[in-house]
C-alpha positions as CSV (number, residue, x, y, z in Angstrom):
1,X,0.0,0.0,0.0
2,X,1.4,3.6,-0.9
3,X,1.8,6.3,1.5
4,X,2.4,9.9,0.8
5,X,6.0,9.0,2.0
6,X,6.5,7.3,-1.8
7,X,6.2,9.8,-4.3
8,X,8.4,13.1,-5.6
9,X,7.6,16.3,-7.3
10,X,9.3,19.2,-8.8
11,X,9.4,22.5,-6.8
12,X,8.4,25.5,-8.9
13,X,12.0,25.8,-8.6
14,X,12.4,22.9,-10.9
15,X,14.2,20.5,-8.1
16,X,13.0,16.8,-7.3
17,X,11.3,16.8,-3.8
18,X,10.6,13.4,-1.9
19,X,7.3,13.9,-0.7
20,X,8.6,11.8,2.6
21,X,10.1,15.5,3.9
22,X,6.8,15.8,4.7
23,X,6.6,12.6,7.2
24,X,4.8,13.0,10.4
25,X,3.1,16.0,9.1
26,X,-0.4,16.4,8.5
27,X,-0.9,17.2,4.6
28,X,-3.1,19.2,2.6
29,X,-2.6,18.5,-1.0
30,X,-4.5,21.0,-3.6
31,X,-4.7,21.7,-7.4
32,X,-4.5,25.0,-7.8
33,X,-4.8,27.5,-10.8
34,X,-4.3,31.1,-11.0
35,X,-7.3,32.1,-13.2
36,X,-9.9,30.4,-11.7
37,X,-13.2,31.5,-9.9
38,X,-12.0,29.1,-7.2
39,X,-8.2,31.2,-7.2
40,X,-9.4,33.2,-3.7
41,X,-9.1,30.0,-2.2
42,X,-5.2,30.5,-2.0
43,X,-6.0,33.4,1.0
44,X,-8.0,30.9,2.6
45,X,-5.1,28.1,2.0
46,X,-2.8,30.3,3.6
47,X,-4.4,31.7,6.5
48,X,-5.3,27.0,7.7
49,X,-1.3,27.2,6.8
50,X,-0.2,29.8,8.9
51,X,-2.7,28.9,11.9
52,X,-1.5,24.8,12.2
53,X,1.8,25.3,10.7
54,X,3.3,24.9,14.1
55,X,1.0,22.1,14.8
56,X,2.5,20.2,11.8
57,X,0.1,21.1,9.0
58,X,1.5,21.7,5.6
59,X,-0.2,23.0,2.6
60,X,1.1,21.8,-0.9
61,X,0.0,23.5,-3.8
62,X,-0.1,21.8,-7.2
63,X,-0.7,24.1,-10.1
64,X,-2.7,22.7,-12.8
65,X,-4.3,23.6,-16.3
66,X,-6.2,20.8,-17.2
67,X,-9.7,22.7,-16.5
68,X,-10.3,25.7,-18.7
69,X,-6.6,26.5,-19.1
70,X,-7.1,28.2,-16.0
71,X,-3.4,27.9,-15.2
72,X,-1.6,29.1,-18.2
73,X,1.8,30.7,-17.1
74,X,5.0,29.1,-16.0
75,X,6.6,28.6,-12.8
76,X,8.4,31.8,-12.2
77,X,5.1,33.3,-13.3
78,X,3.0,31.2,-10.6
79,X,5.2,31.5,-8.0
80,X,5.1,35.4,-8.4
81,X,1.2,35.6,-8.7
82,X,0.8,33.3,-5.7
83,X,3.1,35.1,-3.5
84,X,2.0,39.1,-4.4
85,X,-1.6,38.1,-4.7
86,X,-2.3,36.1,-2.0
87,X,1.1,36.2,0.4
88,X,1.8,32.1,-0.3
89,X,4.3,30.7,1.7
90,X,3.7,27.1,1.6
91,X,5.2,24.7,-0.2
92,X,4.0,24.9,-4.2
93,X,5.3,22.4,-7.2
94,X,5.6,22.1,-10.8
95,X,2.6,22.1,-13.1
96,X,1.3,19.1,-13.3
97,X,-1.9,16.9,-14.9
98,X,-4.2,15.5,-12.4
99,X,-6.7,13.1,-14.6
100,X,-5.7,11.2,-18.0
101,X,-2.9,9.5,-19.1
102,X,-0.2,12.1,-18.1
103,X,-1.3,12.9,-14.5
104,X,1.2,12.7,-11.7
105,X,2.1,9.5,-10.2
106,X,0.5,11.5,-6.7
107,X,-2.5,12.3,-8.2
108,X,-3.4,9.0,-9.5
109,X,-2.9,7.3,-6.1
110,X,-5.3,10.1,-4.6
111,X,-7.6,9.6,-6.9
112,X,-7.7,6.0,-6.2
113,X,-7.8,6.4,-2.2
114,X,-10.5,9.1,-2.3
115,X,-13.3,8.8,-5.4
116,X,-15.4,11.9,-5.9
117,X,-18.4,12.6,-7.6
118,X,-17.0,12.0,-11.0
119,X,-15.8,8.7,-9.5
120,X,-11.7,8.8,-9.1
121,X,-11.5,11.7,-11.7
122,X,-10.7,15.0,-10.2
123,X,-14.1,17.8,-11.2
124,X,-12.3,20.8,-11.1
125,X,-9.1,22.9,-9.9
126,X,-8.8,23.5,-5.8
127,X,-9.8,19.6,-5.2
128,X,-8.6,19.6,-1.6
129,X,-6.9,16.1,-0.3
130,X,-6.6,15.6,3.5
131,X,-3.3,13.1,4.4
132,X,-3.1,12.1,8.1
133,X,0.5,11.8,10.2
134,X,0.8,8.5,8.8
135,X,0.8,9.5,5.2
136,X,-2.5,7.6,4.3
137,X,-5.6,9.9,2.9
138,X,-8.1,10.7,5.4
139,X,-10.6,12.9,3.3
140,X,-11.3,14.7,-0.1
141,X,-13.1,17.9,-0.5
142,X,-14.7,19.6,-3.8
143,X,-13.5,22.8,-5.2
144,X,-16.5,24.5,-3.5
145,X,-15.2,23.7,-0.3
146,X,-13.5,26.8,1.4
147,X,-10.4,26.1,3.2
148,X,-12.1,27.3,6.3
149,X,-14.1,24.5,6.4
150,X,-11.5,21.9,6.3
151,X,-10.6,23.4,9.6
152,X,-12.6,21.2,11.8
153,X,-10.7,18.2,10.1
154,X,-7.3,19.8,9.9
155,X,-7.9,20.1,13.6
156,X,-8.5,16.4,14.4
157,X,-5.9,14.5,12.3
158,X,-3.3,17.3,13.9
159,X,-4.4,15.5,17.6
160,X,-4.7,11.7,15.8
């Protein structure tokens, strides 16, 4: 069985990242896009950041442009939007595809842990995946979920 602890991604910065840095933490793993209606959501990504931080949350942010090439620009561009726009300071990676034949090796096991309403195939961007201490997926939530919400859950997989 996979854990979070099994898979890398590229930083924005363009450098391989094992996902098992992130070990022990509680993860909250999103596909984000920059032109999207959703794309307030990074305010609401950062403030659950900055409040559990020290608890041991961490957000990762996982640009995508699979729906309604919402995420056009590259990564100097994203990393510049997300961090003027919305003050981003967690952790955000490469572009990458989330459904189909090219979608991360990450996304494909999320999508198998967690179906949504489309099944395994991820609806839209800001899909929201909740991974416990142990690196196993506790929840999924639907672009229409605010971060705010995820709160309540955030809350009890930090005390698990």
């Amino acid at each position: 069985m996979s854990t979070l602890s099994d898979f890398t991604a590229n930083t924005l910065a363009g450098e391989a990242q094992p996902l098992n840095a992130y070990d022990g933490k509680v993860v909250l793993v999103v596909n984000t896009a920059s032109k999207c209606g959703f794309t307030p959501q990074y305010e609401g990504l950062e403030k659950l950041y900055e409040q559990y931080k020290d608890d041991g949350l961490v957000v990762l942010g996982f640009p995508c442009n699979q729906f309604g090439g919402q995420e056009p620009g590259g990564a100097d561009e994203i990393g510049t939007f997300c961090q003027l726009n919305y003050g981003v300071s967690f952790p955000m990676f490469e572009k990458v595809d989330v459904n189909g034949d090219a979608a991360h090796p990450l996304f494909e096991w999320l999508r198998a842990e967690k179906s949504g309403v489309l099944g395994s195939k991820i609806k839209w961007n800001f899909t929201k995946f909740l991974i416990g201490r142990d690196g196993s997926v506790i929840k999924r939530y639907g672009s229409t979920t605010k971060p705010e919400k995820i709160a309540g859950d955030v809350e009890k997989a930090i005390k698990a």
